[in-house]
C-alpha positions as CSV (number, residue, x, y, z in Angstrom):
1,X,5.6,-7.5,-5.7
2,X,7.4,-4.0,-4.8
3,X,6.8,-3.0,-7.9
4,X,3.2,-3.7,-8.3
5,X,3.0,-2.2,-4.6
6,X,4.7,1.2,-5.7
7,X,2.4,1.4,-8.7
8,X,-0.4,1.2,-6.9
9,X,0.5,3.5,-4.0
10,X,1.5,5.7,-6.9
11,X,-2.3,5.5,-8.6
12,X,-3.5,6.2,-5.1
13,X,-1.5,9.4,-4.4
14,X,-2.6,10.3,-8.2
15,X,-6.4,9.8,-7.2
16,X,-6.9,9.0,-3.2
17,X,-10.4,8.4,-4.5
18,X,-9.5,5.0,-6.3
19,X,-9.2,3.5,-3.0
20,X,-12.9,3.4,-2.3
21,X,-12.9,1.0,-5.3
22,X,-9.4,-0.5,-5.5
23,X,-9.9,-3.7,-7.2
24,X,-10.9,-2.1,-10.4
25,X,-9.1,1.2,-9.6
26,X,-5.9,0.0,-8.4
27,X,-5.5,-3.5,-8.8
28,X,-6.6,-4.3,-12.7
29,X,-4.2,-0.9,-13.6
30,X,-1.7,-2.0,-11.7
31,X,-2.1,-5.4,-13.6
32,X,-2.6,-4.1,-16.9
33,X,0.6,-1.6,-16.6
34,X,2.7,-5.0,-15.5
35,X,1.4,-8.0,-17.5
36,X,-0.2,-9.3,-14.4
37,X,-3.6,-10.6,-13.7
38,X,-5.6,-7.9,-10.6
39,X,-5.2,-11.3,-8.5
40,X,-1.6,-11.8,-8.7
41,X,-1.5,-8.0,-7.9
42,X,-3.4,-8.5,-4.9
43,X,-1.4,-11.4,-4.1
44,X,2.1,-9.4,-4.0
45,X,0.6,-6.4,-1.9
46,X,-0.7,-9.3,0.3
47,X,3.4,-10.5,0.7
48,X,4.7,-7.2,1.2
49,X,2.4,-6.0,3.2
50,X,3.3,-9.8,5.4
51,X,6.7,-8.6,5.3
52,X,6.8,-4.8,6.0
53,X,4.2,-6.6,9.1
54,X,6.9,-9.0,10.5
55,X,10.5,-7.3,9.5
56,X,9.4,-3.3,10.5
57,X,6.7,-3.5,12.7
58,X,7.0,-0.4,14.6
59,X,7.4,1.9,11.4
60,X,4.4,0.9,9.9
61,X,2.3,1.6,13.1
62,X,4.2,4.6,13.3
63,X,3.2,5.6,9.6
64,X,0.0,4.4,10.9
65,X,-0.3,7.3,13.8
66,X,-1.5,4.3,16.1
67,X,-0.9,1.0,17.4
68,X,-2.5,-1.5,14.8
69,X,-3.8,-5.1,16.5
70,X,-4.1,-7.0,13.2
71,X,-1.9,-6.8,10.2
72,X,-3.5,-4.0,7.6
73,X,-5.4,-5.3,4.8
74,X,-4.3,-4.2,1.2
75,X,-6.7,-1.2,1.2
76,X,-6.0,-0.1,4.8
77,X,-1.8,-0.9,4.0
78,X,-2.6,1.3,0.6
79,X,-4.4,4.2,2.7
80,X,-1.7,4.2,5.7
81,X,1.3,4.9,2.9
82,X,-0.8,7.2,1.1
83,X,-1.4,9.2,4.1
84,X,2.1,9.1,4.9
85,X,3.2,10.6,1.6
86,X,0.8,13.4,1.3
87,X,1.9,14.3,4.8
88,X,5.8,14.0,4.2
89,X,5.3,12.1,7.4
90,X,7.1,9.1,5.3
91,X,10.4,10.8,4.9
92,X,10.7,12.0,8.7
93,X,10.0,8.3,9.6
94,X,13.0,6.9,7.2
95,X,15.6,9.9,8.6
């Protein structure tokens, strides 16, 4: 699933406007470029998003620029990293 994830954080940083739209923007490239259906695609940014949720925590609400209540949905997950990248915030948080 890392990989779909990175693909599609990838198409996002490439166009930010895909992620009005991101099941046929995001998700059916991302499956197309890795032989997977846009489901399975969502699936596996589901689990990693599950898992950057319960093993780090504190560095995605810190990506986030807020405390966040509920675990991020795929778009809003998508949109935090995004933001993240384009700010260079990401690399500061990783030092």
């Amino acid at each position: 699933g890392y990989q779909q994830a990175v693909c599609a954080i990838q198409l996002a940083l490439e166009e930010e406007s895909r992620l009005r739209n991101v099941t046929k923007e995001i998700y059916w490239e991302v499956g197309s470029r890795c032989g997977r259906k846009w489901t399975a695609v969502e699936r596996n940014i589901r689990t990693v998003i599950a898992i950057a949720w319960s093993e780090n925590r504190p560095l995605l609400e810190k990506m986030a620029g807020h405390p966040l209540s509920h675990r991020p949905q795929p778009v809003q997950f998508l949109s935090i990293l995004v933001s993240a990248l384009r700010s260079g915030a990401a690399e500061r948080f990783l030092e």
